[in-house]
C-alpha positions as CSV (number, residue, x, y, z in Angstrom):
1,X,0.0,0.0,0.0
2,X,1.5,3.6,-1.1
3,X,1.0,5.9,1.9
4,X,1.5,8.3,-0.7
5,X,-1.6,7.8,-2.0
6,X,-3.4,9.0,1.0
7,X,-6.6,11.2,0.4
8,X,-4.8,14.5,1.4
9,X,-2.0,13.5,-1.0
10,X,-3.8,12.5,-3.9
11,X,-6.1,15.4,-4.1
12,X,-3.1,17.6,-4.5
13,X,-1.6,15.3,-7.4
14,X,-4.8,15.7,-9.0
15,X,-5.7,19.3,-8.6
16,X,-9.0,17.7,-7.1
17,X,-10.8,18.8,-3.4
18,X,-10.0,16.2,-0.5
19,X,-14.4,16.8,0.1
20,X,-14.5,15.0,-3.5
21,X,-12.7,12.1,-3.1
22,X,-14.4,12.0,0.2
23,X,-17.8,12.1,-1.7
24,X,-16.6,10.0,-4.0
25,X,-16.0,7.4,-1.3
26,X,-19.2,8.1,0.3
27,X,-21.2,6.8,-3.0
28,X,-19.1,4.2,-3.4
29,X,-17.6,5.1,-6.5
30,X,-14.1,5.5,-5.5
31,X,-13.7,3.8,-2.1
32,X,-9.5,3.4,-0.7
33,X,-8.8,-0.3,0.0
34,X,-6.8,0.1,2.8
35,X,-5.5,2.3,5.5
36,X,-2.0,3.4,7.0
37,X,-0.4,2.4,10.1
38,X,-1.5,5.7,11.0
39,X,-4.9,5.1,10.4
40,X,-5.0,7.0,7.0
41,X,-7.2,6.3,4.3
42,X,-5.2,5.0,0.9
43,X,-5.5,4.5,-2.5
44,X,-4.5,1.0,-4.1
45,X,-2.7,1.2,-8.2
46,X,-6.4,-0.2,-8.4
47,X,-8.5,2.6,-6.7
48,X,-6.3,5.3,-8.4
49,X,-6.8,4.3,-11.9
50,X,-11.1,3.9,-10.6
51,X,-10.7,7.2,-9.9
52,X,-8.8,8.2,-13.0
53,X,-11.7,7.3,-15.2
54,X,-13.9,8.4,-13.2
55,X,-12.2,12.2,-13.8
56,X,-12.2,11.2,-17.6
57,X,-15.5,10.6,-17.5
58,X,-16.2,13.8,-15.6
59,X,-14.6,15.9,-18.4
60,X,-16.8,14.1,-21.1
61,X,-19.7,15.8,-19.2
62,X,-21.2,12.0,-17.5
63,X,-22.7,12.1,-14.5
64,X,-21.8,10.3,-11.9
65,X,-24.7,7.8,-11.6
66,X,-23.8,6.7,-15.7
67,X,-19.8,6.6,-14.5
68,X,-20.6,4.4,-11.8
69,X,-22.5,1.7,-14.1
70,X,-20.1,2.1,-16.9
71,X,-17.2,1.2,-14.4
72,X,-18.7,-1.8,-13.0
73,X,-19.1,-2.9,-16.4
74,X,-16.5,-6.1,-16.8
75,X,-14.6,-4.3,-19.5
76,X,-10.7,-3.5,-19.3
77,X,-8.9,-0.5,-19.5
78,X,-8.4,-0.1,-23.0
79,X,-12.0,-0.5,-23.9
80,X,-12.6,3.0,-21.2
81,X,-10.0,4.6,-23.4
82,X,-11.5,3.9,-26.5
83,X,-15.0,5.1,-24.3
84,X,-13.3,8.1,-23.3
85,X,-12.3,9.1,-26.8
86,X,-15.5,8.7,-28.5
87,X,-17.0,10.7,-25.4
88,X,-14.8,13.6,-25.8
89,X,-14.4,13.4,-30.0
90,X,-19.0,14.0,-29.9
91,X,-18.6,16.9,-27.1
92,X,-15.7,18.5,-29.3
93,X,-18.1,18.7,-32.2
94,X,-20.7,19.7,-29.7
95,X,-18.5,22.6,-28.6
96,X,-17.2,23.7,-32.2
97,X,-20.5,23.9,-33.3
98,X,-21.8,26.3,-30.7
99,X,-18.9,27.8,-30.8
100,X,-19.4,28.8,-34.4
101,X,-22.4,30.0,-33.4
102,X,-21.6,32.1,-30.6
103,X,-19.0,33.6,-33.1
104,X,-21.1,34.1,-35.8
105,X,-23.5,36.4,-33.5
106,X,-20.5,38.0,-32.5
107,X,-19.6,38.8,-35.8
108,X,-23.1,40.2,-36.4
109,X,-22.4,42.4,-33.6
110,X,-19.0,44.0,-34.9
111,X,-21.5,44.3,-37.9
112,X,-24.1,46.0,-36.3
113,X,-26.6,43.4,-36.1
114,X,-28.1,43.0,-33.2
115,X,-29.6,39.5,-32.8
116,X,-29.5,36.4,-31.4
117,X,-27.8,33.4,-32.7
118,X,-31.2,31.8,-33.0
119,X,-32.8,34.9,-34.5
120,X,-29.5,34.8,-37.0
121,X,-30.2,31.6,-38.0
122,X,-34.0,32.0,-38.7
123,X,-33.8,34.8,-40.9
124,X,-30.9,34.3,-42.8
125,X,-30.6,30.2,-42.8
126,X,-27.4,29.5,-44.7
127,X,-27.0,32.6,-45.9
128,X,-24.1,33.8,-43.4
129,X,-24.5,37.4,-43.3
130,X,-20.8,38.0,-41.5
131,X,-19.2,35.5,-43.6
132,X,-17.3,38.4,-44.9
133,X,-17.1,40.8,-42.1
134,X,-13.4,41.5,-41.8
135,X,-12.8,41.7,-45.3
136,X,-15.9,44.6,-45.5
137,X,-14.1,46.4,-42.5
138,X,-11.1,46.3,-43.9
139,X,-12.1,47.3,-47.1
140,X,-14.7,50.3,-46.9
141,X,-14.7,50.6,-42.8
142,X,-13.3,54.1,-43.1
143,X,-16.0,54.9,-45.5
144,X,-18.9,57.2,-45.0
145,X,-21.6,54.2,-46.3
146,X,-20.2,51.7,-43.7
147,X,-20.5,54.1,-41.2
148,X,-23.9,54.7,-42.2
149,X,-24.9,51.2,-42.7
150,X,-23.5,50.2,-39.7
151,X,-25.7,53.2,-37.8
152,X,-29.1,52.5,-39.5
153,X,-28.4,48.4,-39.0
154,X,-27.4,48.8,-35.3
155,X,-31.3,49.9,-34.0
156,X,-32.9,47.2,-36.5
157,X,-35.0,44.0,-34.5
158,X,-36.0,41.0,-36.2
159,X,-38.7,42.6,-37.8
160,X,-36.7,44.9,-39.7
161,X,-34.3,42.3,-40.9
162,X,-37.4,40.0,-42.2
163,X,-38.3,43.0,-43.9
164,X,-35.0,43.4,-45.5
165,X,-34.3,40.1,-46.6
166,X,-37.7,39.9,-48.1
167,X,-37.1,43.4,-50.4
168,X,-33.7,42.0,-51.1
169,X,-35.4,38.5,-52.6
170,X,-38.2,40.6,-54.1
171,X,-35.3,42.7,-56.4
172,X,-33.5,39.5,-56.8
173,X,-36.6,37.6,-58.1
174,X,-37.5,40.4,-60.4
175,X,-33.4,40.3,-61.7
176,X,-34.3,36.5,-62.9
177,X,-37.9,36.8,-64.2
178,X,-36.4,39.5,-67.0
179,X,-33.6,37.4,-67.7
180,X,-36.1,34.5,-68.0
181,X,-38.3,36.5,-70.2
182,X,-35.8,37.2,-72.5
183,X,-36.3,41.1,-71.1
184,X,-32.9,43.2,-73.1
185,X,-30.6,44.5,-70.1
186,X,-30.8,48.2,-71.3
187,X,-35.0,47.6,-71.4
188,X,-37.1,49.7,-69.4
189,X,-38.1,46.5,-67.1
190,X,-33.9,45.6,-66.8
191,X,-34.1,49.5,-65.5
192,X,-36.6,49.2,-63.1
193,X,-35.3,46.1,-61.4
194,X,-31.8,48.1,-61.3
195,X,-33.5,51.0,-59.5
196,X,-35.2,48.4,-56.9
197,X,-31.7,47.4,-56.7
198,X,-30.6,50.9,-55.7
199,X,-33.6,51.7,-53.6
200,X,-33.2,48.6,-51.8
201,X,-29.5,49.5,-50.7
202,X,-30.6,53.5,-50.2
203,X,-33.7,52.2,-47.9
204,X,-32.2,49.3,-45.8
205,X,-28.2,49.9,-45.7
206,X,-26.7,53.8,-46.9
207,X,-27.1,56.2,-49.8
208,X,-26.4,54.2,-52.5
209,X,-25.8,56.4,-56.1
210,X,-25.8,55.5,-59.4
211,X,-21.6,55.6,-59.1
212,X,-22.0,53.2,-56.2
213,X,-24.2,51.3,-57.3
214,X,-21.9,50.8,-60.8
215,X,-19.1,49.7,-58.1
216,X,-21.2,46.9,-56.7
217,X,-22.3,45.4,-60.3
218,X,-18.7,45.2,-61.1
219,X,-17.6,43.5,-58.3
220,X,-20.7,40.9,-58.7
221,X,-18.6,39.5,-61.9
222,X,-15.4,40.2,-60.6
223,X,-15.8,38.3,-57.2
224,X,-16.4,34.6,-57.8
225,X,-18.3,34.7,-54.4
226,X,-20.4,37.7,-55.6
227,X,-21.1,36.0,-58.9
228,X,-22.2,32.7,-57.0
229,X,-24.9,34.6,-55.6
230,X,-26.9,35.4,-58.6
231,X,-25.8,32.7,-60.8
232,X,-26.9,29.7,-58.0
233,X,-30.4,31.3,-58.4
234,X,-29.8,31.5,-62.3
235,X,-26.8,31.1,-64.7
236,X,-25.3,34.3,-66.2
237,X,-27.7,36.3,-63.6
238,X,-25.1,38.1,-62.4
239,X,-23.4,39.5,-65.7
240,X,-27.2,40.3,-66.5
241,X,-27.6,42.3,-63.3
242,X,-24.2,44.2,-64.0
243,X,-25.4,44.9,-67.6
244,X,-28.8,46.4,-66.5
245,X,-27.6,48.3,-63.6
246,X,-24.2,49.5,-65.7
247,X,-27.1,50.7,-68.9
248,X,-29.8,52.2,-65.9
249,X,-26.4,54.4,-64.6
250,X,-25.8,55.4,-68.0
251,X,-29.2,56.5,-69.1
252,X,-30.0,58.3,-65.8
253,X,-27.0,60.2,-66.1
């Protein structure tokens, strides 16, 4: 018997409280098979390595009542490892994926969108609306229109962000049905949609003008990702919406 392995002494090798393993020992989970000539409760090679997977087990999240029947289980120590792993691999995706979502809100914050993770999910499903938050900082954050935007979208609720999302598939909708109908992009129809476009952004985000707006088409078939956006809903959608807001700029000026 190691009197090394008394309850004081192992609580300290553990970073664990002597009221644990005295708890422990209570329950019968981890009981000390012997005793000092002092008197001293002690831990057997045996009770220490009960008590190590019963701390493994702990950090998987199991409680103790599920530890204590998956120890008396007749299995050996390799099968708790492999136990152990699984355990922790499933609360490791667990915690990425909240994590993600915790960081996505957080994102939304920097971005001025103040919702809740849930609230971020429901209203704009897969459609990750800080997917490119740094890169929009870095890019136009010293810019009177993010500084606006960020302003306007900093008091909206949910309500207003339904709202949005719903004009913003209403102008892309309208973007495909000319396309589909064969509608020229310099037609008056092509021009309309383009100033939905523009009205859209002037309502919901800043002061969007004809110049702006001109700057957004071209980066819609310039950015693969931008180009994704209307093309997923209909190929060559977004050269057509470049085309019709690039003529609408031109007549208007």
């Amino acid at each position: 018997m190691d009197e090394g392995n008394t309850v004081g002494a192992l609580a300290r090798r553990l970073g664990i409280s002597v009221r644990t393993l005295h708890h422990y020992d209570a329950i019968g989970l981890v009981v000390p098979s012997g005793r000092t000539d002092a008197g001293y409760r002690v831990y057997a090679s045996a009770d220490v390595q009960r008590l190590a997977n019963v701390l493994a087990y702990r950090a998987c999240g199991l409680s103790l009542a599920d530890i204590a029947r998956l120890l008396d289980d007749d299995i050996d120590r390799a099968a708790h490892l492999r136990h152990q792993l699984d355990l922790l691999d499933e609360r490791l995706t667990t915690l990425a994926a909240q994590r993600e979502v915790l960081h996505r809100a957080w994102e939304a914050q920097q971005m001025g969108i103040n919702l809740d993770p849930e609230q971020i999910v429901e209203i704009f499903g897969d459609d990750d609306p800080t997917q490119y938050a740094d890169e929009a900082r870095d890019r136009w954050g010293d810019t009177d229109a993010y500084r606006q935007s960020h302003a306007r979208t900093s008091a909206y609720g949910p309500e207003e962000w339904r709202a949005a999302r719903e004009d913003q598939e209403r102008v892309g909708a309208e973007f495909a049905a000319c396309q589909a109908a064969g509608e020229p992009a310099d037609g008056p129809r092509a021009a309309a949609a383009a100033e939905a476009h523009r009205a859209h952004i002037s309502r919901w985000y800043y002061d969007c003008s004809y110049d702006m707006q001109v700057g957004l088409a071209e980066m819609y078939v310039a950015d693969p990702r931008f180009t994704a956006t209307y093309d997923d809903r209909a190929p060559g959608l977004a050269q057509f919406v470049h085309d019709a807001i690039v003529a609408n700029a031109i007549n208007r000026a």
